[in-house]
PDB file of N, H, CA, C and O in Angstrom:
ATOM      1  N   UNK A   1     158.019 190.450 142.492  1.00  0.00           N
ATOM      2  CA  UNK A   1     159.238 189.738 142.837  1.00  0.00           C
ATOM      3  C   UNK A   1     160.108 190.645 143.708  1.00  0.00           C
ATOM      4  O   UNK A   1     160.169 191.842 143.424  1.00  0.00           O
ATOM      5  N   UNK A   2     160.693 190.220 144.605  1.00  0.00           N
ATOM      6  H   UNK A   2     160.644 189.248 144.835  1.00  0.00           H
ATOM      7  CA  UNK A   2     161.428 190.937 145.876  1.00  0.00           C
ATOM      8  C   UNK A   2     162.470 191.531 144.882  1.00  0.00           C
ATOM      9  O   UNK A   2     162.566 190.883 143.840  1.00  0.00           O
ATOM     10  N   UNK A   3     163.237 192.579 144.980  1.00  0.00           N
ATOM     11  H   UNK A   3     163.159 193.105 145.827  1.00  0.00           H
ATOM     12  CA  UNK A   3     164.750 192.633 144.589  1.00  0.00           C
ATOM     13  C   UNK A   3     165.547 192.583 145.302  1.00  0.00           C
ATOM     14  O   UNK A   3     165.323 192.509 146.510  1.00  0.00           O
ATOM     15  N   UNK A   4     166.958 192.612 144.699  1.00  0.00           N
ATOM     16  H   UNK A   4     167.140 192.672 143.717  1.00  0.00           H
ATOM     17  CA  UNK A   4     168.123 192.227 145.380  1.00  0.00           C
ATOM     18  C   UNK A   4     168.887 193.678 145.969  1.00  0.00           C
ATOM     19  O   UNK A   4     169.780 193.811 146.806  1.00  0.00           O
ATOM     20  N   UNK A   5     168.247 194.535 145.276  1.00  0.00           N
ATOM     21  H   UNK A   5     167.522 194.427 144.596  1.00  0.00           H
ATOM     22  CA  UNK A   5     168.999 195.824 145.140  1.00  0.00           C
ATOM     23  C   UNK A   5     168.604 197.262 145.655  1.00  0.00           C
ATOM     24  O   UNK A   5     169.317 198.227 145.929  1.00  0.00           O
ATOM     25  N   UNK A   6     166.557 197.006 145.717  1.00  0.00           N
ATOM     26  H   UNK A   6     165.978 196.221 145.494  1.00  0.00           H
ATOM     27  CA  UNK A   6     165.751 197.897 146.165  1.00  0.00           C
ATOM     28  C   UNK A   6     164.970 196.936 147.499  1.00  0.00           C
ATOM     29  O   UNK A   6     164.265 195.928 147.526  1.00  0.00           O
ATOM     30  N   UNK A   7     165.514 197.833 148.482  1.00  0.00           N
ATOM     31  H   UNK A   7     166.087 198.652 148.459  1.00  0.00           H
ATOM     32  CA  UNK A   7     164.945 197.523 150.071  1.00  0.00           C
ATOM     33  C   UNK A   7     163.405 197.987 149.798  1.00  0.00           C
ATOM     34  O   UNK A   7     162.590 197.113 149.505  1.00  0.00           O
ATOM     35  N   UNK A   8     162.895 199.682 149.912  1.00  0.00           N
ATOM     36  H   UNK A   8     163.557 200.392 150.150  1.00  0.00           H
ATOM     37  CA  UNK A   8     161.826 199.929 149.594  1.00  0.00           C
ATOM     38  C   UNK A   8     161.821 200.894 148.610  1.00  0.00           C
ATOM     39  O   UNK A   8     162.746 201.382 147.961  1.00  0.00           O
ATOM     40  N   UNK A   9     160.548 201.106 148.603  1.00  0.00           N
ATOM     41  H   UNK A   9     159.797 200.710 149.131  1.00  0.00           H
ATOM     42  CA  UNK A   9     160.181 202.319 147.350  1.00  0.00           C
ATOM     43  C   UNK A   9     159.146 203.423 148.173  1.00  0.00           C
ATOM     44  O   UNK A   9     158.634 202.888 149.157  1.00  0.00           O
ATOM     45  N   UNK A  10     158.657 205.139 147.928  1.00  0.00           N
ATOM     46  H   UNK A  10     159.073 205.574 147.129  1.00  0.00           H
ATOM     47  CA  UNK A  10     157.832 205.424 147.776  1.00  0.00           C
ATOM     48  C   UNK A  10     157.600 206.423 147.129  1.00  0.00           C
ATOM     49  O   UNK A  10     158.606 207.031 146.761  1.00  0.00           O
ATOM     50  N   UNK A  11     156.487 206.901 146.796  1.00  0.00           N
ATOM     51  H   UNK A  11     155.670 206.407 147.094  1.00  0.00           H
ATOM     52  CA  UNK A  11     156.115 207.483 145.885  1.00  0.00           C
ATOM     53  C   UNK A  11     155.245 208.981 146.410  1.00  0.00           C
ATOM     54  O   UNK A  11     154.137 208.771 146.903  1.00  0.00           O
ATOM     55  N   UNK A  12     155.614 210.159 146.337  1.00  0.00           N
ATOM     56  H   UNK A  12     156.514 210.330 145.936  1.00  0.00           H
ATOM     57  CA  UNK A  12     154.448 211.336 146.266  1.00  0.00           C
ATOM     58  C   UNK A  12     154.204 211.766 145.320  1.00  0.00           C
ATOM     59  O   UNK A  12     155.032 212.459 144.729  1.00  0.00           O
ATOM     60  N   UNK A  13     153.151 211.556 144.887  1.00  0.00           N
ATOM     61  H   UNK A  13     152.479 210.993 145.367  1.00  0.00           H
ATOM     62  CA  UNK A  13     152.408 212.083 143.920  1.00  0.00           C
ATOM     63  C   UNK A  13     152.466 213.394 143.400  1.00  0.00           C
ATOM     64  O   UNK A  13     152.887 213.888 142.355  1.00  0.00           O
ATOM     65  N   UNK A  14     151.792 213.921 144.671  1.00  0.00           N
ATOM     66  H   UNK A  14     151.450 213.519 145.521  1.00  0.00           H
ATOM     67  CA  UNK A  14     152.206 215.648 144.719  1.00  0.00           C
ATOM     68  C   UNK A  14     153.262 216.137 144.066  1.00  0.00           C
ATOM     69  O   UNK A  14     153.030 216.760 143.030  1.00  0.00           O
ATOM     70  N   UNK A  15     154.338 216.011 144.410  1.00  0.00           N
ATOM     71  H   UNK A  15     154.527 215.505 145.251  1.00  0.00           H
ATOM     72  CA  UNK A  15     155.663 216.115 144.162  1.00  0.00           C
ATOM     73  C   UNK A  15     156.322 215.763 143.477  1.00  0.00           C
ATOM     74  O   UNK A  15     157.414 216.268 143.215  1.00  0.00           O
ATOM     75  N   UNK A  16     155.609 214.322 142.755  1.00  0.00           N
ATOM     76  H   UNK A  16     154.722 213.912 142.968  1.00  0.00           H
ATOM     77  CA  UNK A  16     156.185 213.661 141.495  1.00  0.00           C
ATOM     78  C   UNK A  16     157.271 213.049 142.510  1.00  0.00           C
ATOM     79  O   UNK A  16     156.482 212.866 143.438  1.00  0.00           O
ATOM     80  N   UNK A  17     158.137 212.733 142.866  1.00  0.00           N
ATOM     81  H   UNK A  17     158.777 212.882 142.113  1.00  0.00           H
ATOM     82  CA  UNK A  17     159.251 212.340 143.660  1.00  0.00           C
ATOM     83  C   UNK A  17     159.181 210.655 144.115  1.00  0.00           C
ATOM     84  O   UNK A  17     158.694 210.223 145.160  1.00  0.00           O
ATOM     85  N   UNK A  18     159.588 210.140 143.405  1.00  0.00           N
ATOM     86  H   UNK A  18     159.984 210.491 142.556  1.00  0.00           H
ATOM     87  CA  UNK A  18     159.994 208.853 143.656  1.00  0.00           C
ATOM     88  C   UNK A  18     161.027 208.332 144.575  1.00  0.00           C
ATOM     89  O   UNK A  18     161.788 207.787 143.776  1.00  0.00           O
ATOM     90  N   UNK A  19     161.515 208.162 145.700  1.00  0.00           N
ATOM     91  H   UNK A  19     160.897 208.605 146.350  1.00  0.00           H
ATOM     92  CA  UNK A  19     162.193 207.623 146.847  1.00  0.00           C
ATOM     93  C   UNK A  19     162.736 206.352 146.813  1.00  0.00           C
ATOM     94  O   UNK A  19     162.057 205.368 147.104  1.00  0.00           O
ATOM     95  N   UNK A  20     163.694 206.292 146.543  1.00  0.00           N
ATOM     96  H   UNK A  20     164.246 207.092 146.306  1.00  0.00           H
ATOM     97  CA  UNK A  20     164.199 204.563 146.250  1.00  0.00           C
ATOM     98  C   UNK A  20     165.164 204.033 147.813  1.00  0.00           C
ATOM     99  O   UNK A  20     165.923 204.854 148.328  1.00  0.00           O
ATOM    100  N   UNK A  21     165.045 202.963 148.273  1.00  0.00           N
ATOM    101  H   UNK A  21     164.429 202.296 147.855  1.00  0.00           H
ATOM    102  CA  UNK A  21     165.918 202.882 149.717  1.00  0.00           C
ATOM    103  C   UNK A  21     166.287 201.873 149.165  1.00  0.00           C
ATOM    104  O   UNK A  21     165.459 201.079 148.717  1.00  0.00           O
ATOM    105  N   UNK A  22     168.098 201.587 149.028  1.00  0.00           N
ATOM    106  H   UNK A  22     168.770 202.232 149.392  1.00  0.00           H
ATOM    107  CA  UNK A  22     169.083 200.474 148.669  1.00  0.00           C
ATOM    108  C   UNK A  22     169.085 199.695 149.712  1.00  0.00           C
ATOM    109  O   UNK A  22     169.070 200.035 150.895  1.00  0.00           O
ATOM    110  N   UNK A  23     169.107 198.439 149.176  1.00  0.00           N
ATOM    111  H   UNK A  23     169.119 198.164 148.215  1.00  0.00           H
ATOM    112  CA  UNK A  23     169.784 197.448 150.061  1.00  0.00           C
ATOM    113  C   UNK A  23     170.856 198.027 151.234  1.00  0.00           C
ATOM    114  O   UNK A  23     170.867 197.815 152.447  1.00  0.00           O
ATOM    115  N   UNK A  24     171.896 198.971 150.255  1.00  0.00           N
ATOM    116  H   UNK A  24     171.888 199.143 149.270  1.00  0.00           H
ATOM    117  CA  UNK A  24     172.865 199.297 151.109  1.00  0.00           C
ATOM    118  C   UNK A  24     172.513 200.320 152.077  1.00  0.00           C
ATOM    119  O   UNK A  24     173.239 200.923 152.867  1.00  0.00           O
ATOM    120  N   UNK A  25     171.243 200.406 151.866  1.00  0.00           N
ATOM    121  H   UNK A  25     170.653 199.916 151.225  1.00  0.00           H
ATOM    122  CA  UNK A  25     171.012 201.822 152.742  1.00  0.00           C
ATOM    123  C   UNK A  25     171.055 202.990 152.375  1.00  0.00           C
ATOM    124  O   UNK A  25     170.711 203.803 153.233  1.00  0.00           O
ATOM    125  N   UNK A  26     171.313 203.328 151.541  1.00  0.00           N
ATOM    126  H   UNK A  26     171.593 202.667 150.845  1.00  0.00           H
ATOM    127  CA  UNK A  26     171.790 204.998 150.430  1.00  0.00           C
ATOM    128  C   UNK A  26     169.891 204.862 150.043  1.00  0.00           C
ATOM    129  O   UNK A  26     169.152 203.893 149.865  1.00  0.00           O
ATOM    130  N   UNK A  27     169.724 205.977 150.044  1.00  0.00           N
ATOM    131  H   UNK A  27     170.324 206.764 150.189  1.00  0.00           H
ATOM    132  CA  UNK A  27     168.071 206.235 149.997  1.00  0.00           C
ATOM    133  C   UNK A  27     168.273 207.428 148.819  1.00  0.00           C
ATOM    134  O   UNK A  27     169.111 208.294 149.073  1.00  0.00           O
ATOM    135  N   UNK A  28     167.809 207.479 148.008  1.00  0.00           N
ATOM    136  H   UNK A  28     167.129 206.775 147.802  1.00  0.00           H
ATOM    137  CA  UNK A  28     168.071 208.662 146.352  1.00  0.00           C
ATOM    138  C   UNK A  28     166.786 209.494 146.488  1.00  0.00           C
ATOM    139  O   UNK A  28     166.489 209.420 147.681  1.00  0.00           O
ATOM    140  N   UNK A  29     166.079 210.084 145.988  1.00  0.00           N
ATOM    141  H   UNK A  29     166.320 210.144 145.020  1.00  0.00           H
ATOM    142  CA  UNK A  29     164.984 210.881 145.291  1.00  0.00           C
ATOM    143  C   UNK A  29     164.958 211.485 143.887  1.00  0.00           C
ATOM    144  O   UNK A  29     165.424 212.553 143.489  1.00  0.00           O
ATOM    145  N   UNK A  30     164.151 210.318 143.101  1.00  0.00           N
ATOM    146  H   UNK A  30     163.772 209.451 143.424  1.00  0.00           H
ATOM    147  CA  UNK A  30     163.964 210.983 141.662  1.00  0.00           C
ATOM    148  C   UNK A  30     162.982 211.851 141.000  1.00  0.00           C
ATOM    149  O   UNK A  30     161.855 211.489 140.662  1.00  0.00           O
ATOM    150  N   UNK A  31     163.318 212.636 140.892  1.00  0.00           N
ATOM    151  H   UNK A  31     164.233 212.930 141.166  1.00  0.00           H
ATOM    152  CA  UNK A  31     162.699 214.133 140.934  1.00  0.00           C
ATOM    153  C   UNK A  31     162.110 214.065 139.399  1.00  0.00           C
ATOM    154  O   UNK A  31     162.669 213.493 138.464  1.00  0.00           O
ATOM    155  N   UNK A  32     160.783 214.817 139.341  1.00  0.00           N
ATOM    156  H   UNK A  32     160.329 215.281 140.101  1.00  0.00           H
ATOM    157  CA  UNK A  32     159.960 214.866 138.221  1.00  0.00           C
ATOM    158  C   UNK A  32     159.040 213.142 137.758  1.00  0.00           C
ATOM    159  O   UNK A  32     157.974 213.110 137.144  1.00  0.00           O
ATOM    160  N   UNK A  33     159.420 212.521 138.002  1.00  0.00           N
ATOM    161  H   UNK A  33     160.286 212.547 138.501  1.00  0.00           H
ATOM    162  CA  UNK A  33     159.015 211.138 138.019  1.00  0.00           C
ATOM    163  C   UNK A  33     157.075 211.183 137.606  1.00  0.00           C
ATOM    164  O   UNK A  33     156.200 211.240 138.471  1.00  0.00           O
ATOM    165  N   UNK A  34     156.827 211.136 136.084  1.00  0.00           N
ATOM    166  H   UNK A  34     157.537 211.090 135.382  1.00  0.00           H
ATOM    167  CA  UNK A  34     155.487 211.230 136.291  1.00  0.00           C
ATOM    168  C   UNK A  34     154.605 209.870 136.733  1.00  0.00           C
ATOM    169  O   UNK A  34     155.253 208.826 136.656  1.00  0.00           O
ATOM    170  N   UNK A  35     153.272 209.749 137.167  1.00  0.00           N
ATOM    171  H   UNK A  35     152.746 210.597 137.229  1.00  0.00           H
ATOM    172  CA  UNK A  35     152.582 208.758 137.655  1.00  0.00           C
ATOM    173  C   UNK A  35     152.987 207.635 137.122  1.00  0.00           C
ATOM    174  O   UNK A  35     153.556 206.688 137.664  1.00  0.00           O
ATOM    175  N   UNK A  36     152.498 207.861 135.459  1.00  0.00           N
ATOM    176  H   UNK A  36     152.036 208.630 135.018  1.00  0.00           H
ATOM    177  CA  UNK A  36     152.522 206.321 134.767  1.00  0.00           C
ATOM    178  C   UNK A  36     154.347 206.100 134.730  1.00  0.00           C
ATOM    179  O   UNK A  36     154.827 204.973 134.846  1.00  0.00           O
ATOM    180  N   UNK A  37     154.622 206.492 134.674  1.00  0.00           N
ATOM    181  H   UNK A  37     154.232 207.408 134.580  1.00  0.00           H
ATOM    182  CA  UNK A  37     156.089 205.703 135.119  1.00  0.00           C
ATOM    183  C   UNK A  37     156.578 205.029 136.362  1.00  0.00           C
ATOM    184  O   UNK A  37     157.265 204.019 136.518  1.00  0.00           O
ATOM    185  N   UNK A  38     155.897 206.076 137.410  1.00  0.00           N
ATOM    186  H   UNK A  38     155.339 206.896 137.283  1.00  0.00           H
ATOM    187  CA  UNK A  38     155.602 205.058 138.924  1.00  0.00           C
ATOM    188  C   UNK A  38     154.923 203.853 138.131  1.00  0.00           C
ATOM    189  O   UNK A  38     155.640 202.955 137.690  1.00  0.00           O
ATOM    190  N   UNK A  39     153.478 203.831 137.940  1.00  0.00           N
ATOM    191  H   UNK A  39     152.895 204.561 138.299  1.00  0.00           H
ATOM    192  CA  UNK A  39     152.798 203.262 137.950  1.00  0.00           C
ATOM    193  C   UNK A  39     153.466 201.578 136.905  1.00  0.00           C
ATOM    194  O   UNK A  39     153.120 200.422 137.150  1.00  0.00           O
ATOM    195  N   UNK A  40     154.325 201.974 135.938  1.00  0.00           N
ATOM    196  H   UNK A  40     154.606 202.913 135.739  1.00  0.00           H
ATOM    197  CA  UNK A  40     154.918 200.715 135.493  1.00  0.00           C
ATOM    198  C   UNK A  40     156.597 200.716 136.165  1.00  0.00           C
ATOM    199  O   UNK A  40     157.322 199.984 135.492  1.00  0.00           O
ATOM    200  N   UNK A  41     157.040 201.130 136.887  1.00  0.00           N
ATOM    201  H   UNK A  41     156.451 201.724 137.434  1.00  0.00           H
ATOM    202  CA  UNK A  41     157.769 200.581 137.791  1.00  0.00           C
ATOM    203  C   UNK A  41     157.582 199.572 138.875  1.00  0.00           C
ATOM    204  O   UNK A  41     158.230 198.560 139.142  1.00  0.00           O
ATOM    205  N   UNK A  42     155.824 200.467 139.800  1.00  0.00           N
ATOM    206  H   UNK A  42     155.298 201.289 139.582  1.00  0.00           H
ATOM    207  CA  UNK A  42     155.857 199.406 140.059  1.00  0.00           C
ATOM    208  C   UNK A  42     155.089 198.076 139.793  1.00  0.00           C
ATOM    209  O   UNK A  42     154.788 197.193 140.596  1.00  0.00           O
ATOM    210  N   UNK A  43     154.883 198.154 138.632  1.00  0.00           N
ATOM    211  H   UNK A  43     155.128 198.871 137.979  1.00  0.00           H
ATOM    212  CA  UNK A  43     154.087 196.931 137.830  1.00  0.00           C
ATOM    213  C   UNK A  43     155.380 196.048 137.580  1.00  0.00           C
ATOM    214  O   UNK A  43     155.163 194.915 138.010  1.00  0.00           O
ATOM    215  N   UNK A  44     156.591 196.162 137.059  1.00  0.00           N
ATOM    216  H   UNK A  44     156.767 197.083 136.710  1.00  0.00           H
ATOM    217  CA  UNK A  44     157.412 195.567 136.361  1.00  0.00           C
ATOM    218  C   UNK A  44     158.098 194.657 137.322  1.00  0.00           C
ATOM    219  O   UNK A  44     158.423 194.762 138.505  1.00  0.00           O
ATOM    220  N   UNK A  45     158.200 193.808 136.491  1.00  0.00           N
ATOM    221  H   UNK A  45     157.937 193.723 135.531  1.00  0.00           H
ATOM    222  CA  UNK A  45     158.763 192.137 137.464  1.00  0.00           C
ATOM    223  C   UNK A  45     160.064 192.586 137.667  1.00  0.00           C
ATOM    224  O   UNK A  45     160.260 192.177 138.811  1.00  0.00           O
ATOM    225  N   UNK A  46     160.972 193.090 137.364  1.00  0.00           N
ATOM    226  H   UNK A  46     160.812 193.423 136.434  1.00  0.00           H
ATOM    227  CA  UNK A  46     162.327 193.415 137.915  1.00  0.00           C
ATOM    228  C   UNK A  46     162.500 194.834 137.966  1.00  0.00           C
ATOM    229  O   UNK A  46     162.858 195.482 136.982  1.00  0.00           O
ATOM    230  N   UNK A  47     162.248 195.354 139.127  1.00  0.00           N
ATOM    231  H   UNK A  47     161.958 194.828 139.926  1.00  0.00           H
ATOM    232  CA  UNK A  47     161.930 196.898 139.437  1.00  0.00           C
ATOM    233  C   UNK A  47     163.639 197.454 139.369  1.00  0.00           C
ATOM    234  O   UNK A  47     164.008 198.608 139.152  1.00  0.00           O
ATOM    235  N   UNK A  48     164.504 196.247 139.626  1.00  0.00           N
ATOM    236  H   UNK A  48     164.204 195.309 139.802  1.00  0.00           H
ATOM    237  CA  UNK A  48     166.133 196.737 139.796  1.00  0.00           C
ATOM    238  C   UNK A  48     166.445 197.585 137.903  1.00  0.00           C
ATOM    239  O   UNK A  48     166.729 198.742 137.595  1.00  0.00           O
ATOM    240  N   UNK A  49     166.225 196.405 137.094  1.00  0.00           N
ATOM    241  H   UNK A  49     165.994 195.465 137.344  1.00  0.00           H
ATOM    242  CA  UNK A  49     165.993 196.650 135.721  1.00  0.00           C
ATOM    243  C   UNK A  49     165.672 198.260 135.374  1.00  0.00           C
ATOM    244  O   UNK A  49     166.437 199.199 135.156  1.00  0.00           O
ATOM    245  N   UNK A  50     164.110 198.164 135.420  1.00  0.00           N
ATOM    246  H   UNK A  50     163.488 197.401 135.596  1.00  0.00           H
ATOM    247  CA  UNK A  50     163.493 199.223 135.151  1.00  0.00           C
ATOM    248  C   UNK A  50     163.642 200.623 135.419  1.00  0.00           C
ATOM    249  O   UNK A  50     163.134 201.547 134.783  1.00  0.00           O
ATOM    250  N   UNK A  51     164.655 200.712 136.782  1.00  0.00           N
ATOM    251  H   UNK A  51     165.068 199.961 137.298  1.00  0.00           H
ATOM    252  CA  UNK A  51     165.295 201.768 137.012  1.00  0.00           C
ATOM    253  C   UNK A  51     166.135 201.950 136.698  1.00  0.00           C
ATOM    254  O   UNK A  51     166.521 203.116 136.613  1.00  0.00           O
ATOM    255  N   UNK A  52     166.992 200.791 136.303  1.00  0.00           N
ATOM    256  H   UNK A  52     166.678 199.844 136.372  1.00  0.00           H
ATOM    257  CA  UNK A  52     168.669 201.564 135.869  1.00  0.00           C
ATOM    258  C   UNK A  52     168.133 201.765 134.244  1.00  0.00           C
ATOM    259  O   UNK A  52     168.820 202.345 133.402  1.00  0.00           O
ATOM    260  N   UNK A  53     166.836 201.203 133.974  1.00  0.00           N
ATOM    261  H   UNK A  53     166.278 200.732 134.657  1.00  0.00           H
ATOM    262  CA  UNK A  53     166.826 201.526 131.915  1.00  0.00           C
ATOM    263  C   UNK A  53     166.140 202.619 131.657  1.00  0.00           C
ATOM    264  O   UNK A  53     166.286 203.169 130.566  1.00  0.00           O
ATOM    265  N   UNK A  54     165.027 203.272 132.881  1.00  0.00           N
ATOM    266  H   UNK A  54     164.909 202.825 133.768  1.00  0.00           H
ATOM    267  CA  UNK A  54     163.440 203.837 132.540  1.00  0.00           C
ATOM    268  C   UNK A  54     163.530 205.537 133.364  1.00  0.00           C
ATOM    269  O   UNK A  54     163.041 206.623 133.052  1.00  0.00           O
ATOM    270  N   UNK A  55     164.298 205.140 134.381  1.00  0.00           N
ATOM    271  H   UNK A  55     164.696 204.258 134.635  1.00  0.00           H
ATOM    272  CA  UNK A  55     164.241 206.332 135.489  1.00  0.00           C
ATOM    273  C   UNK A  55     165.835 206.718 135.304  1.00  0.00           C
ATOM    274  O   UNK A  55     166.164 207.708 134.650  1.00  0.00           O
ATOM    275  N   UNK A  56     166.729 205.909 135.895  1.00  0.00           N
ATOM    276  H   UNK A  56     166.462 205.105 136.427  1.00  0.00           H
ATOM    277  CA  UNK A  56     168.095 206.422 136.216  1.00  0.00           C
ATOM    278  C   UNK A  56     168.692 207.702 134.815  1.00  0.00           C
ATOM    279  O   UNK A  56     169.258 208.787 134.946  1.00  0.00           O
ATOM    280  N   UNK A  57     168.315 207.068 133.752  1.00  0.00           N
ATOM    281  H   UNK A  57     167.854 206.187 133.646  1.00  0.00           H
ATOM    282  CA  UNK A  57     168.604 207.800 131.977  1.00  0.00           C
ATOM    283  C   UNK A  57     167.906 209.504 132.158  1.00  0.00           C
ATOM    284  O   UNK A  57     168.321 210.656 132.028  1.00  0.00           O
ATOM    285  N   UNK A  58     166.814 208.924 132.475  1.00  0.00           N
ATOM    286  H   UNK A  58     166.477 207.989 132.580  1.00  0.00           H
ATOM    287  CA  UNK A  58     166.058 210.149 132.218  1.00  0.00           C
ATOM    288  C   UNK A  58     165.266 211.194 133.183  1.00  0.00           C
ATOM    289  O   UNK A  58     164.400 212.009 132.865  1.00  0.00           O
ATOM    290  N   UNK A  59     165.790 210.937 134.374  1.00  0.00           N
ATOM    291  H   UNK A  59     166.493 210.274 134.633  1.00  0.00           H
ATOM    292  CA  UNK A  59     165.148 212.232 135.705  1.00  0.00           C
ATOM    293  C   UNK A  59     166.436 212.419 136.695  1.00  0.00           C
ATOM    294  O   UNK A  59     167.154 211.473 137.021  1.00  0.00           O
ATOM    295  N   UNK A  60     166.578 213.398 137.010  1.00  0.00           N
ATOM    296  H   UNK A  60     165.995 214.166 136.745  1.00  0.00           H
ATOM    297  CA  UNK A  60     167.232 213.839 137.858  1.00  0.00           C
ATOM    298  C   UNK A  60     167.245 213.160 139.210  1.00  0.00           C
ATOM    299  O   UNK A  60     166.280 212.470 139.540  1.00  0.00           O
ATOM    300  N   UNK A  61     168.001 213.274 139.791  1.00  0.00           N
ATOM    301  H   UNK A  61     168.785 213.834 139.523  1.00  0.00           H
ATOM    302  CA  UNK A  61     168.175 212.374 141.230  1.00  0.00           C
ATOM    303  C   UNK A  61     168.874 213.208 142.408  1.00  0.00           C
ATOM    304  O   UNK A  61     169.472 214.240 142.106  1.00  0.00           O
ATOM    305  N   UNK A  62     168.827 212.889 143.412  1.00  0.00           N
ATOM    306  H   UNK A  62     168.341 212.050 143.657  1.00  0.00           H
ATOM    307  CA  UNK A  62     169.663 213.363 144.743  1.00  0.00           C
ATOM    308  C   UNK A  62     170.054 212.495 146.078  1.00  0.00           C
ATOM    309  O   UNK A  62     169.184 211.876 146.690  1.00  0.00           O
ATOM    310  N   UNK A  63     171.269 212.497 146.435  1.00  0.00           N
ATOM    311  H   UNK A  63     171.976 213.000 145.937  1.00  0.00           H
ATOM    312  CA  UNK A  63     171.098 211.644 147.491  1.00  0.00           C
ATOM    313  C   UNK A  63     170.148 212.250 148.304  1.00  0.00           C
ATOM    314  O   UNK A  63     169.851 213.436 148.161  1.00  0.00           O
ATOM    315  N   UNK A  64     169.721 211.637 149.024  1.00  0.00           N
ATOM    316  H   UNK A  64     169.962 210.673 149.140  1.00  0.00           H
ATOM    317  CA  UNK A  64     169.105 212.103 150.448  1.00  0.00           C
ATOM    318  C   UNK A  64     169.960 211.292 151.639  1.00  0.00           C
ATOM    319  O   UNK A  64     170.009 212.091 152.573  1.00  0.00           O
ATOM    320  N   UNK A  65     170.391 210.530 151.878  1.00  0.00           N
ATOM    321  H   UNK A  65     170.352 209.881 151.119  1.00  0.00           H
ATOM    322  CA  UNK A  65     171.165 209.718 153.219  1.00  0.00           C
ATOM    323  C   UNK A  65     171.349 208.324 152.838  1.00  0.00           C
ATOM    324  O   UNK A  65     170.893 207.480 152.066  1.00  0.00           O
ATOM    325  N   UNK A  66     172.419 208.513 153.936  1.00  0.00           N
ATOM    326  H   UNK A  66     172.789 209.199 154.563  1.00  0.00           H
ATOM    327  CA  UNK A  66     172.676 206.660 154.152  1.00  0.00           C
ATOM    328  C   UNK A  66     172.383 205.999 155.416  1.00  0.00           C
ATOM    329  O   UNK A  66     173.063 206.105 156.436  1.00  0.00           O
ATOM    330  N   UNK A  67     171.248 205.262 155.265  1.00  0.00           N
ATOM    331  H   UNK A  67     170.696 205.176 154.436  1.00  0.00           H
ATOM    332  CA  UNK A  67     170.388 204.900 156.968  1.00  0.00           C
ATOM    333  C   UNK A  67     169.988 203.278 156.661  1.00  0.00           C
ATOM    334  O   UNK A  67     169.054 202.800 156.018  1.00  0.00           O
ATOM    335  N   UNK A  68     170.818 202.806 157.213  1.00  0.00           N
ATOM    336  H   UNK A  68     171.577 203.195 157.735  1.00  0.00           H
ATOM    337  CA  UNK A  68     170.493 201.072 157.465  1.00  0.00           C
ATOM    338  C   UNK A  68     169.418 200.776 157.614  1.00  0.00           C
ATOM    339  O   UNK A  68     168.898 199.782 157.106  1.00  0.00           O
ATOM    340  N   UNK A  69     168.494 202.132 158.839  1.00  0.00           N
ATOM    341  H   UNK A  69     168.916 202.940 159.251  1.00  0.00           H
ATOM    342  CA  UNK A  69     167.690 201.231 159.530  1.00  0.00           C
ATOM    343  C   UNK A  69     166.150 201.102 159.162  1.00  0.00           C
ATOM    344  O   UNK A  69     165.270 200.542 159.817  1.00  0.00           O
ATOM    345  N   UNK A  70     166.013 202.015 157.484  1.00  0.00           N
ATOM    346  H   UNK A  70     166.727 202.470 156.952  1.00  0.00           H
ATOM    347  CA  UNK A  70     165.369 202.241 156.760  1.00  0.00           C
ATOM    348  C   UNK A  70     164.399 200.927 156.747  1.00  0.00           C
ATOM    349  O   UNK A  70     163.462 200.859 155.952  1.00  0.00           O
TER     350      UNK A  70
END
């Protein structure tokens, strides 16, 4: 299901680092992020949800920028 709130997502493995790009354009990086938590993020029918309950609580974050054209 599209969200209202997450433009895109990606994921390095390597790095564990999860990349979230807002609607509004503000792009984050959640740091330590292991696979299977990617992996049911992005399984989960409301990915907006799952981050503010699953990720936002429990890994560290950083902005990285604010780019529209993302």
């Amino acid at each position: 299901m599209p969200s209202s709130v997450i433009r895109k997502y990606y994921y390095k493995p390597e790095l564990q680092i999860l990349t979230i790009v807002y609607s509004s354009g503000a792009v984050y990086n959640y740091l330590e992020v292991v696979e299977e938590v990617f992996d049911d993020f992005r399984a989960a029918f409301s990915k907006g949800t799952y981050l503010n309950k699953k990720i936002k609580p429990f890994f560290r974050y950083e902005k990285v920028s604010i780019d529209a054209t993302w």
